[in-house]
C-alpha positions as CSV (number, residue, x, y, z in Angstrom):
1,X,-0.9,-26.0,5.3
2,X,1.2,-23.9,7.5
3,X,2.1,-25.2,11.5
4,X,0.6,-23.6,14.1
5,X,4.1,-22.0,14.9
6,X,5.6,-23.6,18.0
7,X,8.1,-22.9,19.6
8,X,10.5,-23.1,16.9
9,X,12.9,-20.3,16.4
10,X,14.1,-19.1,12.9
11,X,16.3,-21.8,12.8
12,X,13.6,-24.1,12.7
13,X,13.2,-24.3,8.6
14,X,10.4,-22.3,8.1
15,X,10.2,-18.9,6.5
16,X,8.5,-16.1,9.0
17,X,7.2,-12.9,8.0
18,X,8.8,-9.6,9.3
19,X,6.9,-10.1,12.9
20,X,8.7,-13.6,13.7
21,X,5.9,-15.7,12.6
22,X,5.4,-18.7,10.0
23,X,4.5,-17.8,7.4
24,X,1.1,-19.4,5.7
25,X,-2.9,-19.7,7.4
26,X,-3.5,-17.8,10.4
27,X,-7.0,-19.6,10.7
28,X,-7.7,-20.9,14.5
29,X,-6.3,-24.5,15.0
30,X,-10.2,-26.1,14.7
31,X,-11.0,-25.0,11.2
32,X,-7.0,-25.5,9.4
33,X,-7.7,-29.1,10.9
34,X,-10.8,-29.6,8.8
35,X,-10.0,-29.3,4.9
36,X,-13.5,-28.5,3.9
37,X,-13.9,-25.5,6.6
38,X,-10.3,-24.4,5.8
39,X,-10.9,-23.8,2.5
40,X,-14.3,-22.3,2.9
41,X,-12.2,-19.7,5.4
42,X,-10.2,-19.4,2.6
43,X,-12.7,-18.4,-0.4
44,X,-14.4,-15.8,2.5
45,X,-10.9,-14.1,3.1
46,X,-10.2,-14.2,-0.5
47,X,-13.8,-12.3,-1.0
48,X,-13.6,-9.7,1.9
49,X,-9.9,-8.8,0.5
50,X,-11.5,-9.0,-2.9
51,X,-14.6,-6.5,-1.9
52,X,-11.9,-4.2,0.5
53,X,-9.1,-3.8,-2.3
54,X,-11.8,-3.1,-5.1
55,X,-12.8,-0.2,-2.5
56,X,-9.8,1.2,-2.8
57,X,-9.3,0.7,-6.6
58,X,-12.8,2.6,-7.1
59,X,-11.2,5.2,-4.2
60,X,-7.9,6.0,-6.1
61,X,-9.1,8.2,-8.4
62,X,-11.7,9.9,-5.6
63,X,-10.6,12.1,-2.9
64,X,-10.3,9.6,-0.5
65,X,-7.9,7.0,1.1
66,X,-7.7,4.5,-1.7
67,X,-3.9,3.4,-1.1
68,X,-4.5,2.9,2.8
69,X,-7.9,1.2,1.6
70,X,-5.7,-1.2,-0.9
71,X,-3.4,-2.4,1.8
72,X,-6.2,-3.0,4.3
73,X,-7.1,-5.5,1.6
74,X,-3.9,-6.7,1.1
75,X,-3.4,-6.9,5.0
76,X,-6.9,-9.5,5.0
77,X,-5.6,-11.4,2.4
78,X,-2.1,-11.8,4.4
79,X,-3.3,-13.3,7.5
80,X,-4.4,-16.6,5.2
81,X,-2.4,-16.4,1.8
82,X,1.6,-16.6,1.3
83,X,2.1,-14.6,-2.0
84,X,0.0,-11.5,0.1
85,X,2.0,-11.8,2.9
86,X,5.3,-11.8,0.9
87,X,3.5,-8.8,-0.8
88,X,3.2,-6.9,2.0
89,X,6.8,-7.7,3.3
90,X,8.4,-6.5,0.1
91,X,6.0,-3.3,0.4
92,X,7.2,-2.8,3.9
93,X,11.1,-2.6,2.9
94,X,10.1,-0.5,0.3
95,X,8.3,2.1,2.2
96,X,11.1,1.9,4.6
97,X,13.6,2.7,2.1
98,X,11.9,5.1,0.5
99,X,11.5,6.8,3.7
100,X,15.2,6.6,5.0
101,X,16.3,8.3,1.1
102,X,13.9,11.1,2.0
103,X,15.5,12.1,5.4
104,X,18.9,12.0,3.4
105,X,19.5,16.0,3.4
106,X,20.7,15.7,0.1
107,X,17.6,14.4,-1.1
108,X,15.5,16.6,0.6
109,X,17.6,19.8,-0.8
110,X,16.9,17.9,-3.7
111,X,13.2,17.9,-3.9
112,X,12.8,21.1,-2.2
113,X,14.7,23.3,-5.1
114,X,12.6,21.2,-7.8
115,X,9.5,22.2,-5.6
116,X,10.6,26.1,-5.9
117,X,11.4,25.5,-9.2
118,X,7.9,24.4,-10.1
119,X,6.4,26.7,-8.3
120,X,8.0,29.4,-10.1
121,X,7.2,28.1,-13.1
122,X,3.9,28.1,-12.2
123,X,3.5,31.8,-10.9
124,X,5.6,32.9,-14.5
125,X,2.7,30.8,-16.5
126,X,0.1,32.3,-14.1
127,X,1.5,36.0,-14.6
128,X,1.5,35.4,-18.3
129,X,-1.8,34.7,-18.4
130,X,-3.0,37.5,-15.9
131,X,-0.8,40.0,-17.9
132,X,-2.5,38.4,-21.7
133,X,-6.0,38.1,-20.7
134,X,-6.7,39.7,-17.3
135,X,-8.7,37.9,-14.7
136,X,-11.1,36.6,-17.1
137,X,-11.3,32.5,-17.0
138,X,-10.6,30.3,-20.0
139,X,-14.2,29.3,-20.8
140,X,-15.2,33.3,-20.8
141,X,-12.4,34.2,-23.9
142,X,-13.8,36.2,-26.7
């Protein structure tokens, strides 16, 4: 089990997430000291993240917010288990990289001609259409 997180610094030998902290159980003090309670915390996070990230799984494919939903899951798992809480760290940097190559102005002229690009694909294969079959839809051909 994880300290409580004194007043170590970094330097202290334990890894800490991105906020400073130890990693491991952020349970209150009372229940990490009992083993039985501890791990009875345990299986009820594990099942709340359980329930909250299959939410988002059944949400993905619905109009809805199923990645946001996921990490909220993730996020419950991370204040008791390590491997969630190094999950969410590596997502973090990835997000944050992800969004510092989109501000770069090469990247965003970039996406923006593909985007126009598309798009006028799109209104040429639209036209076609329009100009073959009128404004009748697919289901109504003869």
């Amino acid at each position: 089990m994880a300290s409580d997180g004194g007043e170590g610094g970094s330097g202290d030998g334990e890894e800490r997430d991105g906020g400073g902290r130890p990693l491991g159980s952020r349970a209150p003090a009372f229940i990490r000291r009992s083993r039985p309670l501890h791990l009875s915390w345990q299986v009820v996070v594990f099942l709340v993240g359980l329930a909250v990230v299959g939410l988002g799984v059944v949400l993905l494919p619905l109009p809805g917010p199923g990645w946001v939903v996921i990490f909220l899951g993730m996020g419950i798992w991370a204040t008791e288990f390590v491997w969630a809480q190094l999950v969410l760290r590596w997502t973090r940097r990835k997000v944050a990289e992800a969004a510092e190559r989109a501000l770069d102005p090469k990247v965003r002229r970039r996406n923006i001609t593909l985007t126009v690009i598309g798009l006028v694909i799109i209104g040429a294969l639209l036209g076609w259409y329009l100009w073959q079959y009128g404004a009748v839809l697919p289901w109504d051909l003869h």
